[in-house]
Kinemage of the C-alpha trace (Angstrom):
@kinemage 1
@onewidth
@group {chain A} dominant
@subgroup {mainchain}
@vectorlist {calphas} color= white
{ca unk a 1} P 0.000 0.000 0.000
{ca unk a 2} L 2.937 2.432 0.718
{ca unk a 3} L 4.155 1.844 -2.118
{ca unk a 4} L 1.565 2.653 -4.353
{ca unk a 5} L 0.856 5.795 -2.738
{ca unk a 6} L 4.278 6.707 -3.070
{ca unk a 7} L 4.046 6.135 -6.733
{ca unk a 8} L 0.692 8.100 -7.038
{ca unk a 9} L 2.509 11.285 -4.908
{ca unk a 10} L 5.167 10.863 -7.432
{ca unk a 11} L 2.724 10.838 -10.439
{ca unk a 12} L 0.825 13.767 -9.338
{ca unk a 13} L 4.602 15.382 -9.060
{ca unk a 14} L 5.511 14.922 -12.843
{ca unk a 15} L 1.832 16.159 -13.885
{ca unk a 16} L 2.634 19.387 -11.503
{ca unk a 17} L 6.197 20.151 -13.509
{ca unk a 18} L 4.378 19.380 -16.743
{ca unk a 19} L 2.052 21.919 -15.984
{ca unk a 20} L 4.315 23.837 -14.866
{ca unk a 21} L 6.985 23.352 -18.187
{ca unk a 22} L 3.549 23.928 -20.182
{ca unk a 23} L 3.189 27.575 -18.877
{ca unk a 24} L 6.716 28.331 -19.317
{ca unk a 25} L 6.635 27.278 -23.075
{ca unk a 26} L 3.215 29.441 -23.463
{ca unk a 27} L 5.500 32.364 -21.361
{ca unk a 28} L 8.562 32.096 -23.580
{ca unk a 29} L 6.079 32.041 -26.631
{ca unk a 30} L 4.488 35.204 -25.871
{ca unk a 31} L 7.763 36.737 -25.055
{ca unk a 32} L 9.160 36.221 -28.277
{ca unk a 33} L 6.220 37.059 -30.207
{ca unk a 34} L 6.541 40.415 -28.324
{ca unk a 35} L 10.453 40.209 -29.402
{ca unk a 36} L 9.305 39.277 -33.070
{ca unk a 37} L 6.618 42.632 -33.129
{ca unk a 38} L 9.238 45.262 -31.684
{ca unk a 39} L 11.955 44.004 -34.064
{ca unk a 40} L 9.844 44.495 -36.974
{ca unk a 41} L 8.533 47.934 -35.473
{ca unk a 42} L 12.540 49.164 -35.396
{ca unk a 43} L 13.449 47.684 -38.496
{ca unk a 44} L 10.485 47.981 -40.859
{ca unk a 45} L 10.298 51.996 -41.405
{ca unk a 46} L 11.611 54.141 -44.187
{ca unk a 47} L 15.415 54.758 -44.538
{ca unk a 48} L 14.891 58.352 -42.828
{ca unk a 49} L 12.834 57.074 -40.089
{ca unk a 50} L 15.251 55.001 -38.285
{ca unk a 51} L 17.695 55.158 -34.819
{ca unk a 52} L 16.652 57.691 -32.535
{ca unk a 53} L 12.703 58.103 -34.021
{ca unk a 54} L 11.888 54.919 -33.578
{ca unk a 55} L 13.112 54.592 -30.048
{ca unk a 56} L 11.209 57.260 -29.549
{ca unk a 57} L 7.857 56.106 -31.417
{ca unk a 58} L 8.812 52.341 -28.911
{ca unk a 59} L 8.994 54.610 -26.338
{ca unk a 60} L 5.749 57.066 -26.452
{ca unk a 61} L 3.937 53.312 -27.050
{ca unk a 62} L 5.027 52.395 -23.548
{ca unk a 63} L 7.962 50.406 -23.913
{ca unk a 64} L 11.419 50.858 -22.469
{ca unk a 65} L 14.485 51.948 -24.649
{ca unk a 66} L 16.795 52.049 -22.083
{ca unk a 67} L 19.578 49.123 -22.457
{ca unk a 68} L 19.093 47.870 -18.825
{ca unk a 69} L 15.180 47.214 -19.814
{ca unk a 70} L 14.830 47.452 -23.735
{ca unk a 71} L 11.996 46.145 -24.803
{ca unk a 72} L 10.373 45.835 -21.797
{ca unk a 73} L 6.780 47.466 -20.697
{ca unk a 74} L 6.871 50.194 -18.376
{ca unk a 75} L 4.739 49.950 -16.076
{ca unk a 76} L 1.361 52.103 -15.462
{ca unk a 77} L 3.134 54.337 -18.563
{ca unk a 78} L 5.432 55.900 -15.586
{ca unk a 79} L 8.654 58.095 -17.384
{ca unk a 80} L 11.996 55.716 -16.888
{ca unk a 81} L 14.859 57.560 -15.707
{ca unk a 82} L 17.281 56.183 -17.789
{ca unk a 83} L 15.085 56.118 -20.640
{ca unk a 84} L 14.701 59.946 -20.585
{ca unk a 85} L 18.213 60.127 -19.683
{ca unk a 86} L 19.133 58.381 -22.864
{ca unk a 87} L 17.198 60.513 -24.686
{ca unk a 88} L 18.028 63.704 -23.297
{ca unk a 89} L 21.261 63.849 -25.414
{ca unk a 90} L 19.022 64.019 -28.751
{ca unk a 91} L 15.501 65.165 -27.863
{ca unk a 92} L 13.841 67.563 -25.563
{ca unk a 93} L 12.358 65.469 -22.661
{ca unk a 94} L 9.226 67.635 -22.327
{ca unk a 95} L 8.577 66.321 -25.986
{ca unk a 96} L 9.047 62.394 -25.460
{ca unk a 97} L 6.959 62.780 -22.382
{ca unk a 98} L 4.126 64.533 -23.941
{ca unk a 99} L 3.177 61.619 -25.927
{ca unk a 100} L 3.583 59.016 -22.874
{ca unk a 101} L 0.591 60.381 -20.575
């Protein structure tokens, strides 16, 4: 009897990490569909449209540009620091943030 209800513990075990390997793979999915969407929103604009713009046009659409976070949502469309900072060397900072609120 102990046996057997060591093996069904065990069972329910491997379903658990399936599950749990399952959710990951749907995770990683959706994470590089995200990946696949923001590389084709940098790289698929006209010639003059490119660098700085589009990090700006990523960035007014709520996601970081910063490198510590590229790519990643900011949350609640709050300014980043270091995005701003990044940006202050090219753009006005009252302008990027106009389009983020």
């Amino acid at each position: 009897m102990k046996l057997t209800e060591t093996l069904m513990e065990m069972e329910q075990r491997f379903e658990d990490m399936l599950k749990e390997i399952r959710d990951l793979k749907m995770h990683v999915y959706a994470l590089e569909q995200q990946n696949e969407l923001l590389l084709a929103r940098v790289y698929n604009n006209e010639v003059e449209d490119r660098g700085y713009n589009n990090l700006q046009k990523l960035y007014k659409e709520g996601f970081h540009v910063c490198p510590a976070q590229f790519g990643g949502i900011r949350t609640e469309g709050k300014d980043c620091l270091f995005c701003l900072g990044f940006f202050k060397k090219q753009f006005s900072v009252d302008t990027i943030t106009e389009g983020s609120k």
